[in-house]
C-alpha positions as MATLAB code, in Angstrom:
seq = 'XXXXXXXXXXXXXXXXXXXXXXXXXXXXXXXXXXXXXXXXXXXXXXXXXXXXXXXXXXXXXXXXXXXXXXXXXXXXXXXXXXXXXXXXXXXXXXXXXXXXXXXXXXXXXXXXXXX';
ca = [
     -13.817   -2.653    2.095;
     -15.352    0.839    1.598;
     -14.324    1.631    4.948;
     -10.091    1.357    4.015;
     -10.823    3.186    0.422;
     -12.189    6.116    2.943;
      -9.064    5.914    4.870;
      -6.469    5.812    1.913;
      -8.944    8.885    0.046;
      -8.696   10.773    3.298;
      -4.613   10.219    3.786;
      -4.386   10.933   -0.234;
      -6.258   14.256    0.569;
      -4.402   15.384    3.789;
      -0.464   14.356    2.646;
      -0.637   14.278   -1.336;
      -3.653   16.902   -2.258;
      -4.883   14.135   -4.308;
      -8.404   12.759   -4.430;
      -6.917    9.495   -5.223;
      -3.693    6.961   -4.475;
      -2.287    5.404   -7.566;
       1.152    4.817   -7.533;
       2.911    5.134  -11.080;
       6.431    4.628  -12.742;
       7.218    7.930  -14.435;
      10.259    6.089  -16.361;
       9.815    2.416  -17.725;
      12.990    3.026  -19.266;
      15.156    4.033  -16.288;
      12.930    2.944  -13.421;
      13.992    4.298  -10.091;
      14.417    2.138   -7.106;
      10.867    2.848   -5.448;
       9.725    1.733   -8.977;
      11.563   -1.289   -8.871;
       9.708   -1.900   -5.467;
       6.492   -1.012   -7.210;
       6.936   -4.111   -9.874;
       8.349   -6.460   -7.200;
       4.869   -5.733   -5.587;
       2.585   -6.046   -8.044;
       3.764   -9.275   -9.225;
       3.302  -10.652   -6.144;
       0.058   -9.787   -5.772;
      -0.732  -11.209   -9.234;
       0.401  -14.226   -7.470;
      -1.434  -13.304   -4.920;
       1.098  -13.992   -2.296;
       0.015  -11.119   -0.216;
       1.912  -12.306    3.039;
       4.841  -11.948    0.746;
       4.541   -9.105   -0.601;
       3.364   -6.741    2.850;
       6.729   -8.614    4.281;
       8.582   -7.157    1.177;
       6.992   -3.811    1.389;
       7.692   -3.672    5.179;
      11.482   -4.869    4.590;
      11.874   -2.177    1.856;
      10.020    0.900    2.799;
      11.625    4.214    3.412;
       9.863    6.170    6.176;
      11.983    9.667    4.699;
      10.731    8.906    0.913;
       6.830    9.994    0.196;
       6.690    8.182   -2.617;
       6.992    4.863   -0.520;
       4.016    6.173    1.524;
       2.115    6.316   -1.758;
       3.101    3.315   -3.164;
       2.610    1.237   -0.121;
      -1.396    3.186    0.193;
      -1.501    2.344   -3.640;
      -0.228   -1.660   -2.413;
      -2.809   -1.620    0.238;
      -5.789    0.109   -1.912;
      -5.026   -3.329   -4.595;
      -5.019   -5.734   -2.208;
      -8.826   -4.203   -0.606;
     -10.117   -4.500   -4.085;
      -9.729   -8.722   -3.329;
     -12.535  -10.549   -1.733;
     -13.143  -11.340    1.608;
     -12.695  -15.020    0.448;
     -10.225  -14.319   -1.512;
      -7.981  -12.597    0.711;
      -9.028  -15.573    3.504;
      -7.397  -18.248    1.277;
      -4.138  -16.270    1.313;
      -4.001  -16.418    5.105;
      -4.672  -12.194    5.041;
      -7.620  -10.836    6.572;
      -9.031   -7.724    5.899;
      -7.992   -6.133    8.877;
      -4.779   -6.838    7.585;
      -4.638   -4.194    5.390;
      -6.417   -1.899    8.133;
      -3.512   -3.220   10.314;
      -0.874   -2.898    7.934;
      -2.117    0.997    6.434;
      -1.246    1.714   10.033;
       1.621    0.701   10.724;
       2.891    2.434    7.636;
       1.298    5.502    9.571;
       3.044    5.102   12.126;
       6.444    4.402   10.046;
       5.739    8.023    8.462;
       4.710    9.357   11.859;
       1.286   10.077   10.314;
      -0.857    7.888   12.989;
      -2.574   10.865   13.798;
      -3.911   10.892   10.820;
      -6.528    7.994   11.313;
      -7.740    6.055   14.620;
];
């Protein structure tokens, strides 16, 4: 668990000059399409239909838009704050996320960026 908040702090550092990911709609009145994405997400997760909503994320992700690389660290950085036991019962591992924070990296050509 500590060890992912690490890796999104560190990536938040390097790309965004943030000490922190969290992903927010600037516009609840006009919401753009990433924030669109953004609700879609965190209802699932409410549900907590996590499968769902990584295969949504995947699906909808823009490798050329930054803000999709901080709202799918932000995604990944909610889902770590589940339990192991927790997470288990949905079918998604921990190293899920790990898995899934790098493929993202790898989407934004960032791999280098972690091991």
């Amino acid at each position: 668990m500590r060890q992912i908040q690490m890796m999104v702090d560190l990536i938040a550092r390097v790309v965004f000059q943030k000490s922190a990911i969290a992903y927010e709609i600037e516009n609840t009145a006009n919401p753009s399409p990433t924030d669109l994405l953004f609700a879609e997400l965190n209802r699932l997760i409410a549900e907590q239909r996590f499968n769902a909503a990584e295969d949504f994320l995947l699906d909808h992700i823009d490798p050329h838009n930054r803000k999709h690389l901080e709202l799918a660290l932000d995604f990944y950085q909610k889902l770590n704050q589940f339990t192991d036991e927790e997470l288990e019962r949905q079918n998604f591992p921990r190293q899920e996320i790990t898995d899934g924070i790098k493929a993202v990296l790898d989407l934004f050509q960032l791999s280098n960026l972690i091991a």
